[in-house]
C-alpha positions as CSV (number, residue, x, y, z in Angstrom):
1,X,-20.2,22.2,10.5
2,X,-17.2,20.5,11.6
3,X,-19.3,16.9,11.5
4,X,-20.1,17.9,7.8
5,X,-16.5,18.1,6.5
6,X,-15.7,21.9,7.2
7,X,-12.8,23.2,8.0
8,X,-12.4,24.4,11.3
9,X,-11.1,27.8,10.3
10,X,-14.0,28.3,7.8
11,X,-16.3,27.3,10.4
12,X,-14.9,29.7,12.4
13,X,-15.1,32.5,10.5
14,X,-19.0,31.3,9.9
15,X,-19.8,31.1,13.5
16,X,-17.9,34.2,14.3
17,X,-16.0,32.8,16.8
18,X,-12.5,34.1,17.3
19,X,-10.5,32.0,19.0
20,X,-10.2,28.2,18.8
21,X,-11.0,27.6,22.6
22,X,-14.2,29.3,22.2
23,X,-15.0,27.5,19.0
24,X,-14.4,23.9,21.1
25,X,-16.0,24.9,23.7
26,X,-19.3,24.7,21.9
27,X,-18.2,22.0,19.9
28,X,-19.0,19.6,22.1
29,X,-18.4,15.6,21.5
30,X,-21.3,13.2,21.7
31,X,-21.4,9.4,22.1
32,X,-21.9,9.4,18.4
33,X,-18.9,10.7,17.5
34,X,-16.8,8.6,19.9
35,X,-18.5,5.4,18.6
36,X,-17.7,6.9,14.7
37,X,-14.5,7.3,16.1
38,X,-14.0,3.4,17.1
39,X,-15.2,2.3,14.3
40,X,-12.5,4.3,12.1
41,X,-9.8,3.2,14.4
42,X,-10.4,-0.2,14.5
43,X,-10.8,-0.1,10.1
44,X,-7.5,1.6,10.4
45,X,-5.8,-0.7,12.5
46,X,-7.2,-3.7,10.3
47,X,-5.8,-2.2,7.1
48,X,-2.1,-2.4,9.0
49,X,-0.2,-5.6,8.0
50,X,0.3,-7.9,10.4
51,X,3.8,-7.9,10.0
52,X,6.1,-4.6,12.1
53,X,6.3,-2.0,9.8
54,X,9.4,-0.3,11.9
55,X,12.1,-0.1,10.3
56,X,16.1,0.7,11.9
57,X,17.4,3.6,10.8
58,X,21.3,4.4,10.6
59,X,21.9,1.1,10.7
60,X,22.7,0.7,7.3
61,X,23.3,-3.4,7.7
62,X,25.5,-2.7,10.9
63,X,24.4,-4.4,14.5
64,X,22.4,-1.8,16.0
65,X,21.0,-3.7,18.9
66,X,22.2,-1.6,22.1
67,X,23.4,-4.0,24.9
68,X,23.9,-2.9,28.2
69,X,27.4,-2.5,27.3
70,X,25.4,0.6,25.5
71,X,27.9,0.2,22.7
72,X,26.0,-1.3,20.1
73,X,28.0,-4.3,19.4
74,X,26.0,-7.1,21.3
């Protein structure tokens, strides 16, 4: 059910299954699903641009590159 788009608490509640360690311990991860899985990683990770999307915070223009002075100014 899970494969098909189900919730997992609707599943559940289907399966009658009461707690979640129960429920994964039947759900049970094949070769297929790790391959499905690289495939969607690697689509995801080609959709990133290739230039850093991190961003300082605070910094607000300011140096915030910590030296080993640790005070921030360089």
């Amino acid at each position: 059910m899970i494969r098909a788009g189900v919730p997992q608490t609707v599943a559940m509640s289907i399966s009658g299954h009461r707690t979640v360690s129960m429920f994964n311990r039947y759900n049970i991860t094949s070769n297929d699903d790790k391959r499905e899985a690289l495939i969607r990683m690697e689509a995801h990770l080609a959709a990133i641009p290739a230039e850093g999307n991190v961003k300082a915070i605070g910094g607000h223009g300011q140096n915030t590159d910590i030296s080993a002075t640790g005070n921030g100014k360089g």
